[in-house]
C-alpha positions as CSV (number, residue, x, y, z in Angstrom):
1,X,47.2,112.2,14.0
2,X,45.1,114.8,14.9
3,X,46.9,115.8,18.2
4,X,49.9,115.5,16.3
5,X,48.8,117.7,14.2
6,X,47.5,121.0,17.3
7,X,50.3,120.1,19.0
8,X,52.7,120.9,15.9
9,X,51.0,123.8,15.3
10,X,51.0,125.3,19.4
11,X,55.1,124.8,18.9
12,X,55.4,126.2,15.6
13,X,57.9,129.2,16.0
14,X,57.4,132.7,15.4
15,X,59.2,133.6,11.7
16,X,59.4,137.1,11.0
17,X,60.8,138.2,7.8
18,X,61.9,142.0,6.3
19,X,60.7,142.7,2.8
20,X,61.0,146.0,1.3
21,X,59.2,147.2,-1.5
22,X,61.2,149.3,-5.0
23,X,60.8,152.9,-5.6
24,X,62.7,155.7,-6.7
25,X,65.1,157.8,-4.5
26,X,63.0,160.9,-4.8
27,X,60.1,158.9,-3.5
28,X,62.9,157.3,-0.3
29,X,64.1,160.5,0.3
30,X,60.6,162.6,0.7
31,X,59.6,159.4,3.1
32,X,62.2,159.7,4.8
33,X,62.4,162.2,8.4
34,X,66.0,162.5,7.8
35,X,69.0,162.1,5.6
36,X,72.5,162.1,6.5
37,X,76.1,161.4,5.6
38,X,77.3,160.2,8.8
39,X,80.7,158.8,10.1
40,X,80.3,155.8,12.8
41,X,82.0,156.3,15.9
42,X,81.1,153.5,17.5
43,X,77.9,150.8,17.8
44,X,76.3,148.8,21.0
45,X,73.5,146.5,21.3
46,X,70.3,147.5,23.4
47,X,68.6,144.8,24.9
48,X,65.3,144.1,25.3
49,X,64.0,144.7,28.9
50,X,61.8,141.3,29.1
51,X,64.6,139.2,29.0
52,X,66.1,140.6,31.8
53,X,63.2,139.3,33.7
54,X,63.3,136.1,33.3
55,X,61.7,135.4,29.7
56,X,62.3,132.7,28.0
57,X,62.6,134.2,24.5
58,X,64.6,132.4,21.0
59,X,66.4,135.3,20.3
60,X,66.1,139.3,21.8
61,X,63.9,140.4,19.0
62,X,63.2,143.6,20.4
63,X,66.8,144.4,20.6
64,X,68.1,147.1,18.5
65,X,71.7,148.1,17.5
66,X,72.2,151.5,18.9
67,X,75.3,154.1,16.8
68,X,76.9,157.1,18.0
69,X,77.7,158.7,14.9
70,X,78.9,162.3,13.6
71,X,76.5,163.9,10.8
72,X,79.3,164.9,7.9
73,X,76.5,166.1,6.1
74,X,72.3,166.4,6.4
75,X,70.4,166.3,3.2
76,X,67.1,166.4,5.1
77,X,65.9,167.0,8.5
78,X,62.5,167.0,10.5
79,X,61.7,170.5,10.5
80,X,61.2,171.0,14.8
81,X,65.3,169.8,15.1
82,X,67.8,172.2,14.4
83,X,70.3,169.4,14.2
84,X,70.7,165.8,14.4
85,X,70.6,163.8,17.4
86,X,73.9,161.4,17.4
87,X,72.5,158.6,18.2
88,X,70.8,156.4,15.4
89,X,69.4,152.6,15.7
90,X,68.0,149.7,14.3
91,X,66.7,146.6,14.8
92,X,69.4,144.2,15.6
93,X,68.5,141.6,12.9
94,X,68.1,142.2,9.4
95,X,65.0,139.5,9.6
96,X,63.0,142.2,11.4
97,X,64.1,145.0,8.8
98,X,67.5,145.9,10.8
99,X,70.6,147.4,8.8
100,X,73.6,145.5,9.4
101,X,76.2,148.1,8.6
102,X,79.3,145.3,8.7
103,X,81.5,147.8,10.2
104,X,85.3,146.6,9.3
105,X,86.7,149.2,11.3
106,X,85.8,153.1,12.8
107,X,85.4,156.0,11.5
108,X,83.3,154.1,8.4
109,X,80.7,156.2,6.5
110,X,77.6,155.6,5.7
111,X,74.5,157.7,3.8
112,X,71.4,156.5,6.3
113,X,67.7,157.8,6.2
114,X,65.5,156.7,8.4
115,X,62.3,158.1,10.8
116,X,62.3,160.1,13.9
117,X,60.2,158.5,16.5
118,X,59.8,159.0,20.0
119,X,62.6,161.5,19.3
120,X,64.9,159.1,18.5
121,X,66.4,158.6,14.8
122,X,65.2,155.1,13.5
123,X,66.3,153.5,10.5
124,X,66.1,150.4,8.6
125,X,66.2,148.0,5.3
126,X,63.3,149.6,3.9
127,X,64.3,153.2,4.3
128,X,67.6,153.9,2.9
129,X,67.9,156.2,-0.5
130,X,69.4,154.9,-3.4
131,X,69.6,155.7,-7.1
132,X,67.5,154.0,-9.4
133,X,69.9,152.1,-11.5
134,X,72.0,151.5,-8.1
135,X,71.0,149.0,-4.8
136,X,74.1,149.4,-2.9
137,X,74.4,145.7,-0.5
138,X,76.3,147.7,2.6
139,X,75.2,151.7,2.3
140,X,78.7,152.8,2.2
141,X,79.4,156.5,1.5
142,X,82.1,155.8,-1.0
143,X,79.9,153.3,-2.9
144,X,77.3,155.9,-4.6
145,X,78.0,157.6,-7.5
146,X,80.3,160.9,-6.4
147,X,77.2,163.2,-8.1
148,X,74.2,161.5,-5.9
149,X,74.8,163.8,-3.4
150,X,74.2,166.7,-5.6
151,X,70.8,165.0,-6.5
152,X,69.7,164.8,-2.8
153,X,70.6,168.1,-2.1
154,X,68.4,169.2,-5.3
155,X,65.3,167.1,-4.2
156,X,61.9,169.1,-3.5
157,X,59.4,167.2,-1.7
């Protein structure tokens, strides 16, 4: 029983598991590096290097999902860019905090916020701006009220 028991445990599988935590869009938004209302031109996955060298993994959870996009309009911006890079990504599964932006067809638009690391836009589950009374499921543009943008554009950090 008791080998049955270390050797369940040595093969237990890694679980990860995204959990985001409520506060209110003037809060997301001063988190956040940037904001923007962008249009999706298109979307690719990025794999994870070690795979290609012969690890054995589940699933590629390093890989991210990698957007070319078009900013339609920034709210907020790191203050060393003059403008946007555009390209954004994410983790590739929404387990690890990854956006899945269920994109029916091109040209979609989304409002995304997200980080700027390495000097690449990042974003996830977590960092997306919302209004209070308001948790859009799929962060499409056409799904906020029409006057959130006006209270974006009027938020002070």
């Amino acid at each position: 029983m008791l080998s049955f028991l270390v050797l369940s445990t040595i093969f237990l599988p890694v679980v990860y598991g995204c959990s985001c935590y409520w506060s209110p869009p003037q809060k997301q938004f001063c988190d956040a590096d940037w904001v923007s209302h962008v249009r999706i031109r298109s979307s690719k996955i990025l794999s994870d290097q070690s795979s290609k060298e012969g690890r054995l993994l589940v699933f590629d959870q390093l890989s991210d999902r990698v957007f070319d996009v078009e900013h339609i309009e920034v709210f907020k911006r790191p203050s060393n860019l003059t403008a946007l890079p555009n390209t954004l990504s994410t983790k590739l599964y929404e387990s690890l905090c990854g956006l899945n932006l269920n994109l029916a067809n091109k040209d979609e638009q989304f409002l995304l916020a997200g980080r700027l690391v390495d000097k690449q836009l990042r974003f996830d589950l977590c960092s997306q701006v919302a209004p209070s009374d308001y948790y859009p499921k799929n962060y499409r543009w056409e799904a906020y009220p029409s006057d959130f943008p006006e209270t974006l554009r009027a938020i002070k950090c």
